[in-house]
N, C-alpha and C positions, 0 to 999 in steps of 0.2 A: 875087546872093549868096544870096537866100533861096529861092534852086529846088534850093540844093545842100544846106540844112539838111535835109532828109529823107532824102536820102542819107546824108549823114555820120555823121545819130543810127542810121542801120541799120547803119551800117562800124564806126560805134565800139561800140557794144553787142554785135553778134558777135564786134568782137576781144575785148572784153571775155568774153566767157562763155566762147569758142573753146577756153580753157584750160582753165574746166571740164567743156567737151564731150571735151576729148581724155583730160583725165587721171580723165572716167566709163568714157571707153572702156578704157582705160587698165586699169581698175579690172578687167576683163574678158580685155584680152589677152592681159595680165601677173598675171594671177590669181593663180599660188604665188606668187611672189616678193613678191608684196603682201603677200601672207596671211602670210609669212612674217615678214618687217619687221615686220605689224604684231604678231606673236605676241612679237615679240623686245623688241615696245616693250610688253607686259604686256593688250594688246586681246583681252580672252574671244570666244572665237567667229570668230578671225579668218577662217576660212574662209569663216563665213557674210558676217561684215562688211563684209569686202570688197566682194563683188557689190552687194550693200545699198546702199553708200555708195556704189558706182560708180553705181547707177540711178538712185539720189538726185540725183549733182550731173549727172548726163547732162539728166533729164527737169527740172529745176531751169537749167540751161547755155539748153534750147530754150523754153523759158519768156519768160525775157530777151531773148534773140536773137528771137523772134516778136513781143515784147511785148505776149504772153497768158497773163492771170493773173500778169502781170508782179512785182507786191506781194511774193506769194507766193512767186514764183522768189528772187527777190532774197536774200528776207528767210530761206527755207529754207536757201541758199547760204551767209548770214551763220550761221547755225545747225551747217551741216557744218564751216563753220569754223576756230569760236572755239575748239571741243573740241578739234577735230584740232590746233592749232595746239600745246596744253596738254598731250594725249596722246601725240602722235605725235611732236612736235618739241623735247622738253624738254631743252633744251641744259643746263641746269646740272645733267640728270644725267650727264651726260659728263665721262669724265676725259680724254681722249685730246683734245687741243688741238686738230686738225684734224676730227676729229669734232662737234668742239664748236661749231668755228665752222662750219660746216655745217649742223646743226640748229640753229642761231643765224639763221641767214640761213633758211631755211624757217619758222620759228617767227613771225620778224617779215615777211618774204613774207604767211603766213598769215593773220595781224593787218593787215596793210596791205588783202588784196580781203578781209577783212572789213568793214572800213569802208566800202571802194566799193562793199560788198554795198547796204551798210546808207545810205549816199548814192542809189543806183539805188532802193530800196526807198520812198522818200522823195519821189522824182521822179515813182511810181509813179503818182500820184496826175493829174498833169499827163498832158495828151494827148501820146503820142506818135506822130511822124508813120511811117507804114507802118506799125504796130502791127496785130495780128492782133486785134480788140479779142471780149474774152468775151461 
């Protein structure tokens, strides 16, 4: 069983990040429609922000998944966020009930891999096995 712990800590920290590596790309392939949502959610600069934030959690997603500069990764991740979660997701400005709960479930989505951010970050410190070390 302990020949497979180094595998597993690699499977599960890229499923883990996986989602912020796609929804960096993300940030990029769907550029207007991003920029856009976020313009609608009151974000100055959406056009710029966008990209920004997408490179942010792409180069932050491979951080983790390498587990190089791991801390950092994690903890930057926790960073993109706790905002976004505040900014982007604010379900009680919603008056439309299906809207609501929609940014309801994104909002606390968001709050929930913050914490795992912020657990991972914690861990950071501890050898990880396959880790690309700095």
């Amino acid at each position: 069983m302990d020949a497979l712990y180094p595998w597993m800590h690699l499977v599960g920290r890229t499923l883990f990040a996986i989602i912020f590596a796609g929804s960096g790309i993300s940030h990029f392939t769907q550029r207007a429609g991003m920029a856009q949502y976020a313009a609608a959610r009151g974000l100055p600069a959406a056009g710029v922000m966008v990209p920004l934030s997408g490179a942010w959690i792409l180069v932050d997603a491979l951080f983790v998944i390498l587990g190089w500069h791991r801390f950092i990764g994690a903890g930057m991740l926790a960073l993109f966020l706790f905002p976004t979660a505040f900014l982007m997701h604010g379900f009680w400005r919603e008056t439309d009930p299906q809207a609501r709960m929609m940014e309801q479930t994104h909002f606390f989505k968001d709050l929930a891999m913050a914490r795992a951010t912020l657990v991972t970050a914690y861990y950071a410190g501890a050898p990880w096995p396959t880790a690309v070390q700095p």
